[in-house]
KEKE-3310 file (N, C-alpha, C; in steps of 0.2 Angstrom, whole numbers, plus 5000, padded with zeros to 4 digits):
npx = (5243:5250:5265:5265:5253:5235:5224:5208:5204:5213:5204:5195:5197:5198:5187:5177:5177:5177:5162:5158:5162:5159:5147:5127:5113:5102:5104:5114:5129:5136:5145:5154:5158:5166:5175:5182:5185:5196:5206:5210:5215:5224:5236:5242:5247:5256:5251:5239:5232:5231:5224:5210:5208:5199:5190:5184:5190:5199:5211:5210:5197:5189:5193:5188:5173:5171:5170:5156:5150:5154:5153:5158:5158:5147:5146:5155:5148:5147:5144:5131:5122:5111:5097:5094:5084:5092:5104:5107:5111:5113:5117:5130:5129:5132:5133:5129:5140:5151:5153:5156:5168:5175:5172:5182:5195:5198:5198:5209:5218:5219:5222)
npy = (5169:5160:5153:5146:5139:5139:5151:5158:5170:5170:5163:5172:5179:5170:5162:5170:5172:5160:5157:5165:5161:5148:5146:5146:5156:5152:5143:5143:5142:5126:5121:5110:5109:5122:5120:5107:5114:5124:5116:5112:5123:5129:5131:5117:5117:5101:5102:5105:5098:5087:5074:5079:5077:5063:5065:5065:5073:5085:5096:5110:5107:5110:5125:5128:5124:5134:5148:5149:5145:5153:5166:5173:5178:5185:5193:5203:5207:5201:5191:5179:5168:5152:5139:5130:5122:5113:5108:5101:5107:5120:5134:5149:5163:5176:5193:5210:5220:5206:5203:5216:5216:5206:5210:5220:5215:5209:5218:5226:5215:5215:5224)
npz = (5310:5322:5328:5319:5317:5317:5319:5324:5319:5308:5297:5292:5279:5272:5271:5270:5255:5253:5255:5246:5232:5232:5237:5238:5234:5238:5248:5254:5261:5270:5283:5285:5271:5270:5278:5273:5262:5266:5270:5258:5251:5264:5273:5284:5298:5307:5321:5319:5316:5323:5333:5343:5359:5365:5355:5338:5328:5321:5327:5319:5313:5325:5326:5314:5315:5329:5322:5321:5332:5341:5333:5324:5312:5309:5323:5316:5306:5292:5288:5290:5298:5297:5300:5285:5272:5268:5273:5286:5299:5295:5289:5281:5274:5264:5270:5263:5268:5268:5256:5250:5254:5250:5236:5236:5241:5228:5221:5225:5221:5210:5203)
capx = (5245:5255:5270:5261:5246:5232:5218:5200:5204:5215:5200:5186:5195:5196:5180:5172:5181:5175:5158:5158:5162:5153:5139:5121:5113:5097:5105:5122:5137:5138:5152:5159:5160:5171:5181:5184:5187:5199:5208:5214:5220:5228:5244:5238:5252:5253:5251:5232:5231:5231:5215:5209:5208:5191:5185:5186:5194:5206:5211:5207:5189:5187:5194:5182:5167:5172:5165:5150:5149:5157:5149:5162:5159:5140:5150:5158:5143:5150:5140:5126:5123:5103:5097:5091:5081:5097:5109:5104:5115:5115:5124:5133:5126:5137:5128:5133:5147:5153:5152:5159:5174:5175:5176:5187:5201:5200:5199:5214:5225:5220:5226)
capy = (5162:5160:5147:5140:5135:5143:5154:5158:5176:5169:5161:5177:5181:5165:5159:5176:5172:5153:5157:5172:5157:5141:5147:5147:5163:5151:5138:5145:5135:5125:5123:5104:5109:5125:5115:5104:5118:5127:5111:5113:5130:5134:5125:5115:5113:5095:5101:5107:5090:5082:5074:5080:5071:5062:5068:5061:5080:5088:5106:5113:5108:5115:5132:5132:5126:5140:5151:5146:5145:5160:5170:5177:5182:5189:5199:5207:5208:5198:5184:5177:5160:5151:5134:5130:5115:5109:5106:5097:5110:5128:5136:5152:5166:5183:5200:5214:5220:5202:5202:5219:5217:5199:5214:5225:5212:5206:5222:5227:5211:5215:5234)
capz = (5312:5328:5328:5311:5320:5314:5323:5321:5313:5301:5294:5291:5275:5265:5273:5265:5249:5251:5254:5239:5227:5231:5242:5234:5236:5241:5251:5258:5262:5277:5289:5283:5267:5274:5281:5267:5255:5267:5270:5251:5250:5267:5273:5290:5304:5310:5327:5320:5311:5328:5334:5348:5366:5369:5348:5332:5325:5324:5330:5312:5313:5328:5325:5309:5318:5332:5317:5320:5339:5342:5329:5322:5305:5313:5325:5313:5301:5285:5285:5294:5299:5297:5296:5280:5271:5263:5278:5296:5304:5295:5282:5279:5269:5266:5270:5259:5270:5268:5249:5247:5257:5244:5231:5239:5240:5223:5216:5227:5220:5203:5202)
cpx = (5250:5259:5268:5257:5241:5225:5212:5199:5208:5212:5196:5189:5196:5192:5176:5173:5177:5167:5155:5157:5160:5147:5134:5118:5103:5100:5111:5127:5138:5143:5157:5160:5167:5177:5183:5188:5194:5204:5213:5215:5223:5232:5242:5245:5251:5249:5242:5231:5229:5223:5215:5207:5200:5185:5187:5188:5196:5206:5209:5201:5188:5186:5188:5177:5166:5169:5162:5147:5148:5154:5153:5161:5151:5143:5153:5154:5146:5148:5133:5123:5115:5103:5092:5089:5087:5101:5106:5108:5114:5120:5123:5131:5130:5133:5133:5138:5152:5156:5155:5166:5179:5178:5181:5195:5202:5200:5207:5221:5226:5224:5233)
cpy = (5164:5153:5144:5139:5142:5148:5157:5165:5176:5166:5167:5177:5176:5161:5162:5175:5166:5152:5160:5166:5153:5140:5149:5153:5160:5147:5138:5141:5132:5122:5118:5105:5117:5124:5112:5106:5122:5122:5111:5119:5134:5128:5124:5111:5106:5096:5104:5102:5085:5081:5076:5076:5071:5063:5064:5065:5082:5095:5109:5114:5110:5120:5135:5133:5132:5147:5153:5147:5152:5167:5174:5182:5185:5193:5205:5211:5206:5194:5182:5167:5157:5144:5135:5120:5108:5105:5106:5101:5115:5127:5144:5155:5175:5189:5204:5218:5213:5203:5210:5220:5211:5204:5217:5222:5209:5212:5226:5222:5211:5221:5233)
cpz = (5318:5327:5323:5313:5316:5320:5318:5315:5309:5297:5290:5285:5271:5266:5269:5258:5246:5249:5246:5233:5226:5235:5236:5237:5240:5247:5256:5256:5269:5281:5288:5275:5265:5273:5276:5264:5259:5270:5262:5250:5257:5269:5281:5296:5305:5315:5325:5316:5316:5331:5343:5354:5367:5362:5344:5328:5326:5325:5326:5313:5318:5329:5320:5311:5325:5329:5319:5328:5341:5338:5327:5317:5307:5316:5321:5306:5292:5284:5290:5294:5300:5295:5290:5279:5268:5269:5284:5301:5302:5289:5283:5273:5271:5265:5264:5260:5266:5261:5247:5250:5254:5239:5231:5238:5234:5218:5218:5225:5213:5200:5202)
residu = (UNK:UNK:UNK:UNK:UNK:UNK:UNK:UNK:UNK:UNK:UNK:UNK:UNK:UNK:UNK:UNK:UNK:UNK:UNK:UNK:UNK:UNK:UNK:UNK:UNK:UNK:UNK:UNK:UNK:UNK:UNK:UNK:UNK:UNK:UNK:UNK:UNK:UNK:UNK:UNK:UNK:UNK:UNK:UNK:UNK:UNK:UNK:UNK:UNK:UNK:UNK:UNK:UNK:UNK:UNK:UNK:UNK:UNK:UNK:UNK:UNK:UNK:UNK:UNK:UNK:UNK:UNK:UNK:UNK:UNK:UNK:UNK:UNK:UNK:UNK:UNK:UNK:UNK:UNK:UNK:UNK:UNK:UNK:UNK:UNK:UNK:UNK:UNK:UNK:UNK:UNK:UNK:UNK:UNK:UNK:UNK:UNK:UNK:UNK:UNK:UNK:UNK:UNK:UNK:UNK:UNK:UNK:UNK:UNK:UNK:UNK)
# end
């Protein structure tokens, strides 16, 4: 985070984490549901609460769907992004890098 505002790489790991735990292993998890869920476990500046000029969204949703655009969590090989039959837009499915780096931090906060 910078100033409290949030950035797209303070997303990768509890988007990994979001996916790991309510994504379907046939269906994924798609991008408004994401958003949603990281809406409730991370602490959201106002100044990313603000709607955006000329949208109907605020800086938040942006940054998440930037994910997506961007290819963030693909660049880095932790997720992979595809549409499916379930969602009119794509969903989020975590490669095995993604899914052991999931482990890795849970077994590093258990220890």
């Amino acid at each position: 985070m910078v100033n409290g505002r949030i950035r797209e790489s303070d997303l990768i790991e509890p988007v990994l984490k979001i996916i790991a735990k309510y994504g379907d292993n046939n269906e994924g998890l798609d991008i408004t549901k994401i958003d949603e869920l990281l809406r409730k476990i991370l602490p959201i500046s106002d100044e990313d609460k603000k709607i955006l000029k000329g949208r109907k969204d605020d800086r938040f949703s942006q940054i998440v769907r930037n994910l997506v655009s961007h290819r963030t969590l693909e660049r880095h090989g932790l997720a992979h992004y595809q549409k499916t039959s379930t969602y009119r837009r794509g969903a989020y499915y975590l490669t095995r890098k993604g899914a052991s780096m999931v482990s890795e931090k849970n077994k590093t906060r258990t220890a």
